[in-house]
Backbone bond lengths (Angstrom), bond angles and torsions (degrees), N, CA, C in turn:
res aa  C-N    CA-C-N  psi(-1)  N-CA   C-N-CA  omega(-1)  CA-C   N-CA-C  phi
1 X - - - 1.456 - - 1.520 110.08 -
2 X 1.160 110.82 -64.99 1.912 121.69 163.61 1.076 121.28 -127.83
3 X 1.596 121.84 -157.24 1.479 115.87 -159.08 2.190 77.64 -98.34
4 X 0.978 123.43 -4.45 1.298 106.38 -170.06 1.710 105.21 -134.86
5 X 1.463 115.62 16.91 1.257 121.75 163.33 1.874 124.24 78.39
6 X 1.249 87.56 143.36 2.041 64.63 176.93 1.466 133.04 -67.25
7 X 1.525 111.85 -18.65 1.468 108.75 174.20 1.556 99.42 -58.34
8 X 1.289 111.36 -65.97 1.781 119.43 -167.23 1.449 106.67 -44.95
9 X 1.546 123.85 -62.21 1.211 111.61 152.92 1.989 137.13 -23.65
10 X 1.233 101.67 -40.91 1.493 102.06 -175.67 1.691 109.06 -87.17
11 X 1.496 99.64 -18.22 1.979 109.15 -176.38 2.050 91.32 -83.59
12 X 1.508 106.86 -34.88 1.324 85.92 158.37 1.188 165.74 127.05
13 X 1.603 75.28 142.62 1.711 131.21 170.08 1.883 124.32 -98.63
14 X 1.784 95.25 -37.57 1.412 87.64 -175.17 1.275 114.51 -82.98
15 X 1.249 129.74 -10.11 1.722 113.27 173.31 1.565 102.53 -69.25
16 X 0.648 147.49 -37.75 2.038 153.26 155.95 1.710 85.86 -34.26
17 X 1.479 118.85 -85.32 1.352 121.11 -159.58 1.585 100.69 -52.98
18 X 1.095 131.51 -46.89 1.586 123.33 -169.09 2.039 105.33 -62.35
19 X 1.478 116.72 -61.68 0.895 141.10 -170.06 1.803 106.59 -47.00
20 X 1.862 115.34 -29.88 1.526 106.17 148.71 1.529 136.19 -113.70
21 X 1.705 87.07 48.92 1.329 104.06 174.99 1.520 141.92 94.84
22 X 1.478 97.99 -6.53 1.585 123.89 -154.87 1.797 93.20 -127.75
23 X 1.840 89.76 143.35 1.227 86.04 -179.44 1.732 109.97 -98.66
24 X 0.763 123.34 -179.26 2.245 130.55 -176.46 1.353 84.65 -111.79
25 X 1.068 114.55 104.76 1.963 125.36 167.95 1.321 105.59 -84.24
26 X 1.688 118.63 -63.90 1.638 119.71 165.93 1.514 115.52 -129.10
27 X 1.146 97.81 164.64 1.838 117.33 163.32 0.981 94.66 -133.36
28 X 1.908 106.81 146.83 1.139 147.07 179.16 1.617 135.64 -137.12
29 X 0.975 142.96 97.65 1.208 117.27 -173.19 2.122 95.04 -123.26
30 X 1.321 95.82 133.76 1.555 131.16 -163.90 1.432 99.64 -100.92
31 X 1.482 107.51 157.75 1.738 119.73 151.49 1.172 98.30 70.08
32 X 1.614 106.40 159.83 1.437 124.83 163.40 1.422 123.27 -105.60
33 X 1.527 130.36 173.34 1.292 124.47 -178.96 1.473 122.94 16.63
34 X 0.814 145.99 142.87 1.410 136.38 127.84 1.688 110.76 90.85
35 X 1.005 102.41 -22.95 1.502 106.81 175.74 1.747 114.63 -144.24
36 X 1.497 118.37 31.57 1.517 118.30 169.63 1.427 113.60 -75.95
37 X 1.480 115.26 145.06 1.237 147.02 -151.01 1.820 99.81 -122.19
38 X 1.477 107.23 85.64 1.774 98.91 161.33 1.497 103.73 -75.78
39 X 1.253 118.97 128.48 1.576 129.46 165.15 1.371 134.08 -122.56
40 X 1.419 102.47 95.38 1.643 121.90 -174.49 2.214 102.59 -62.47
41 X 1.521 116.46 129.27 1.245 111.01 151.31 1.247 118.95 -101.15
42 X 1.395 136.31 132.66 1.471 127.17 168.90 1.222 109.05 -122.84
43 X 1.537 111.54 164.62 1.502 115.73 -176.61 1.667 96.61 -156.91
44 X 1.743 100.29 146.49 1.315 108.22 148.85 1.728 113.31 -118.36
45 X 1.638 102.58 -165.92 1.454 98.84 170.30 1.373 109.12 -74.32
46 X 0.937 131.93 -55.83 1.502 148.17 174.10 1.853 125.27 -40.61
47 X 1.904 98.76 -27.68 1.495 114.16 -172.15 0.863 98.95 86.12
48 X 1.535 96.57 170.66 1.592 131.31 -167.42 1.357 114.33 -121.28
49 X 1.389 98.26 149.23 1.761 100.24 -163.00 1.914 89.36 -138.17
50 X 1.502 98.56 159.39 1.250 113.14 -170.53 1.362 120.12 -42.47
51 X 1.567 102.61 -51.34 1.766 123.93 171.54 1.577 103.63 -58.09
52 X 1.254 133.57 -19.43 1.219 121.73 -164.59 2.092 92.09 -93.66
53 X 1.310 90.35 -33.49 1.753 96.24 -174.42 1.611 105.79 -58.72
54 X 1.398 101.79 -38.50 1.766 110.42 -158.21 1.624 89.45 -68.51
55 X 1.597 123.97 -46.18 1.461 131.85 -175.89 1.714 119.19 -29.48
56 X 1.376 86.41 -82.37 1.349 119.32 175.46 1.844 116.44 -51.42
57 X 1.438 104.00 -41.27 1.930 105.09 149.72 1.094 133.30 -41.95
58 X 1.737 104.16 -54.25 1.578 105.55 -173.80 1.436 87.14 -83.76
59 X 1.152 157.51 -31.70 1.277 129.57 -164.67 2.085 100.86 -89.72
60 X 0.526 112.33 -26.11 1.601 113.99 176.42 1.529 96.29 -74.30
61 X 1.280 130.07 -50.55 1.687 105.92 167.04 1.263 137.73 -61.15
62 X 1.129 111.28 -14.55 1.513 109.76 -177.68 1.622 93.25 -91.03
63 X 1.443 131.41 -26.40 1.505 115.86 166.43 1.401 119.60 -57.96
64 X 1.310 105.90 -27.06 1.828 105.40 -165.05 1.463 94.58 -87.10
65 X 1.398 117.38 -30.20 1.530 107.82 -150.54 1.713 94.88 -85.50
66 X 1.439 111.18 -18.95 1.528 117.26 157.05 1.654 118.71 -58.48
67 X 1.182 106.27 -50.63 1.649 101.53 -161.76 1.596 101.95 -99.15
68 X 1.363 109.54 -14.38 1.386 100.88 169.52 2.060 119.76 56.66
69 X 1.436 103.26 30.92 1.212 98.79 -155.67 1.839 100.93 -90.09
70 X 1.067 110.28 -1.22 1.749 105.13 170.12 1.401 104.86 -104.18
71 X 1.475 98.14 150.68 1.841 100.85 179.80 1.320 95.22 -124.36
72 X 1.444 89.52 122.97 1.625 116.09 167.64 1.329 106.65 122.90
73 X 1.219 122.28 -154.22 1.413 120.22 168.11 1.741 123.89 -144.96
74 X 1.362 97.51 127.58 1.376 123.48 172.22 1.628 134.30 -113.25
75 X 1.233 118.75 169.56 1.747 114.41 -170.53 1.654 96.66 -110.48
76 X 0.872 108.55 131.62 1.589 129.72 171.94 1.322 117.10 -84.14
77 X 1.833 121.40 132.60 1.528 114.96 -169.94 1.289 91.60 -154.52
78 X 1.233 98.38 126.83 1.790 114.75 -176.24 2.180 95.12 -111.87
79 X 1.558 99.25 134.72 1.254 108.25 173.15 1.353 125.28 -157.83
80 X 1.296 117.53 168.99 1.528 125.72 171.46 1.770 99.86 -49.44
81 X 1.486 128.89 153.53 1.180 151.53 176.37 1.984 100.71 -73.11
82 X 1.436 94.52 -43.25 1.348 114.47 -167.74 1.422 135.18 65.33
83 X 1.387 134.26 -151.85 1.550 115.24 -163.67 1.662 115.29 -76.05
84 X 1.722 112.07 -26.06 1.175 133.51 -172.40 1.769 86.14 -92.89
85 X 0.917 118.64 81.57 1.760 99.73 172.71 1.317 99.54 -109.30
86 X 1.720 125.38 149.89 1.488 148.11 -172.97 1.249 84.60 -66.93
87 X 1.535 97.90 172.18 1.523 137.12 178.63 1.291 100.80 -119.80
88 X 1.235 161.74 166.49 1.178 159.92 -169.71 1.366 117.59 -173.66
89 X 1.162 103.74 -69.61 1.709 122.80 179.66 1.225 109.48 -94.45
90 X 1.393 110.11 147.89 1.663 123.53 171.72 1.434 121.06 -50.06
91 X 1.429 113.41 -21.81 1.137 125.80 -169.48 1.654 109.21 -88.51
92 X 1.130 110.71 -28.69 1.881 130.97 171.34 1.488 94.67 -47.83
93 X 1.486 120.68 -46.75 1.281 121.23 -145.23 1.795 95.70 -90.33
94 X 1.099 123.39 -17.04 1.469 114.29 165.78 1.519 95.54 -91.29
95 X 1.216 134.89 -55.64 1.190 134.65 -156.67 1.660 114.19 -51.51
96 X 1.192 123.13 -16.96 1.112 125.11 -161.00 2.082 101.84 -144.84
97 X 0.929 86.91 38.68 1.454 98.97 167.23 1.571 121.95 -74.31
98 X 1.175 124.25 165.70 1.590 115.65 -164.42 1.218 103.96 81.34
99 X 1.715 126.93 -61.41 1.429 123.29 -150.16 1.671 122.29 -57.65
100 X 1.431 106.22 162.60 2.044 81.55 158.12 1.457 113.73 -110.60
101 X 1.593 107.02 132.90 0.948 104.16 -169.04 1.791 112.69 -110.17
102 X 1.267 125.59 -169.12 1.479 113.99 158.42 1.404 109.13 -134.82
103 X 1.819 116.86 148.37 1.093 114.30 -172.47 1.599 96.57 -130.86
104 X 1.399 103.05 137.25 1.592 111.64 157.79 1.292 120.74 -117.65
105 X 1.604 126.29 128.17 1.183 141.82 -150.65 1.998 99.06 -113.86
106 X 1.700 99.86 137.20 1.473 97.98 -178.70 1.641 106.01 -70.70
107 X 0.927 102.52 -23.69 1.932 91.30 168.79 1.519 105.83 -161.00
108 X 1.410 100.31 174.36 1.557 100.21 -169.25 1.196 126.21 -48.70
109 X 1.423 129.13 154.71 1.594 155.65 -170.81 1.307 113.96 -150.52
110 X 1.127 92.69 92.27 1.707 107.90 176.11 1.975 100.31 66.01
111 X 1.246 115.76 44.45 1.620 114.66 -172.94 0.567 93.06 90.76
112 X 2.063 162.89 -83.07 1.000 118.64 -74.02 1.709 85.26 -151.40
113 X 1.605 119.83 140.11 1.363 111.17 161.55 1.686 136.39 -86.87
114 X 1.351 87.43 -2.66 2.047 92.29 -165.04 1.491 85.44 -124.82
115 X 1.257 110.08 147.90 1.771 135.34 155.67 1.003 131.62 -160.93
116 X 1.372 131.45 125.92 0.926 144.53 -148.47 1.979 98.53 -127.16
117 X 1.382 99.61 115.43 1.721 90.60 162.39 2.134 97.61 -178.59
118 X 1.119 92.70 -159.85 1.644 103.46 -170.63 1.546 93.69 -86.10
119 X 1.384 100.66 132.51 1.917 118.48 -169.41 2.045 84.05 -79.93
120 X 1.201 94.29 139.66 1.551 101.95 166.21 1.491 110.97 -111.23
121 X 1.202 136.41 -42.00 1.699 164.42 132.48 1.423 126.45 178.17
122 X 1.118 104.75 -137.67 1.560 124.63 -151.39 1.469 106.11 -115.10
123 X 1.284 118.89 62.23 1.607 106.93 -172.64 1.726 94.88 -91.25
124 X 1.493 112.46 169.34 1.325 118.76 -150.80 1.452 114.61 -51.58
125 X 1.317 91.38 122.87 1.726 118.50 -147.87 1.407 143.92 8.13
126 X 1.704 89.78 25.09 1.874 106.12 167.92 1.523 114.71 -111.27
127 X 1.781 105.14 131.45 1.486 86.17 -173.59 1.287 89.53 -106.84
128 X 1.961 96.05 137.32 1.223 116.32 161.32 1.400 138.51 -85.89
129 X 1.631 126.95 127.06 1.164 153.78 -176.16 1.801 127.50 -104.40
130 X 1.352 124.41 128.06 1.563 119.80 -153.34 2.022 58.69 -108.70
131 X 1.487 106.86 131.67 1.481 99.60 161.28 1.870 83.79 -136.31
132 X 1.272 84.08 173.74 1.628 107.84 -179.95 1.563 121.66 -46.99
133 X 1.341 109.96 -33.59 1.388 117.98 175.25 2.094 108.36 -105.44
134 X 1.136 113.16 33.19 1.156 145.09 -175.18 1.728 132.24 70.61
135 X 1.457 112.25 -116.39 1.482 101.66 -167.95 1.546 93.63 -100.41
136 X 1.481 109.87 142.01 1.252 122.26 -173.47 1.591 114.37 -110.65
137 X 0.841 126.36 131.18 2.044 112.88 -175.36 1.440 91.55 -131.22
138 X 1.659 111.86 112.66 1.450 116.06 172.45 1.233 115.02 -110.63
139 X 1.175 133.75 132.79 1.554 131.26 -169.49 1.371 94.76 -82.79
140 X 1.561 124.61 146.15 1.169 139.53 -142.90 1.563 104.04 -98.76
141 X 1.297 139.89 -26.95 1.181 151.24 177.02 1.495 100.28 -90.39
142 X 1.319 130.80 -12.22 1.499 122.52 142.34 1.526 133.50 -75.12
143 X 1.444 104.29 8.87 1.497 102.21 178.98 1.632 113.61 -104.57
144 X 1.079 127.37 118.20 1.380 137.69 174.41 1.543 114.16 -74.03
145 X 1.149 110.96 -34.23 1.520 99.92 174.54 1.810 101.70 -173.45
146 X 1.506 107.25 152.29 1.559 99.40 -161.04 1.544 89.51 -150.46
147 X 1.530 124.74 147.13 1.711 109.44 164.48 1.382 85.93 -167.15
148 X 1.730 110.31 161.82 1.283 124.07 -178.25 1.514 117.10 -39.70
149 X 1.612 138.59 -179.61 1.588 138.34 135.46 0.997 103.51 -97.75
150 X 1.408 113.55 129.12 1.858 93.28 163.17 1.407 113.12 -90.38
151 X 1.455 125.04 156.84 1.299 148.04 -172.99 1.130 120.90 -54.78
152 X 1.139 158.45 58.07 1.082 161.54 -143.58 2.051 115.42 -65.51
């Protein structure tokens, strides 16, 4: 992703992002040469509004333009997570309980890699899921990637 990776990237950027209030849901950086895309998600409880995006920009540039940690040059875009928003942190997984979410697993769990149902949480380090074919317990370092459904 960079010369210092996306974790290092996300250790940082988010003390800046926490410190005005907003949490760093994802980092992204997109594209090749000449046209790569760093892409900040933020969220509050309340949401995010344009002025809150423009905020959190100018203050996330003056970190990068300090540490200088990407080589070359790219456009920076801070945004809402939106209706599909990731799971990331352990803390997502209580925080967003009730919801339905979807999970994809780096290899099988109980057969199966995809599930989809209402997140129950995070009991010791399996997150639990009520899915259609019942209760699901996925160990958490088996999940490759996880984000809300929205409601249709």
């Amino acid at each position: 992703m960079s010369a210092i990776g996306r974790d290092g990237l996300i250790q940082m950027l988010e003390p800046t992002v926490r410190a005005m209030g907003y949490e760093l849901v994802e980092l992204e950086l997109v594209g090749g040469s000449g046209n790569r895309v760093l892409r900040l998600f933020i969220d509050t409880p309340s949401g995010v509004t344009l002025d809150d995006c423009e905020a959190v920009s100018g203050a996330v540039e003056e970190v990068l333009d300090g540490e200088d940690p990407i080589p070359g040059e790219y456009s920076l875009e801070i945004s809402s997570p939106g209706v599909d928003r990731p799971l990331r942190k352990d803390e997502d997984y209580q925080r967003f309980a009730g919801e339905t979410v979807k999970i994809k697993t780096f290899g099988p769990v109980d057969g199966q890699r995809s599930f989809t149902g209402t997140l129950i949480g995070l009991e010791e380090g399996q997150v639990i899921l009520n899915t259609p074919a019942g209760r699901a317990a996925i160990p958490r370092e088996q999940i490759a990637k996880a984000h809300l459904v929205a409601d249709l």
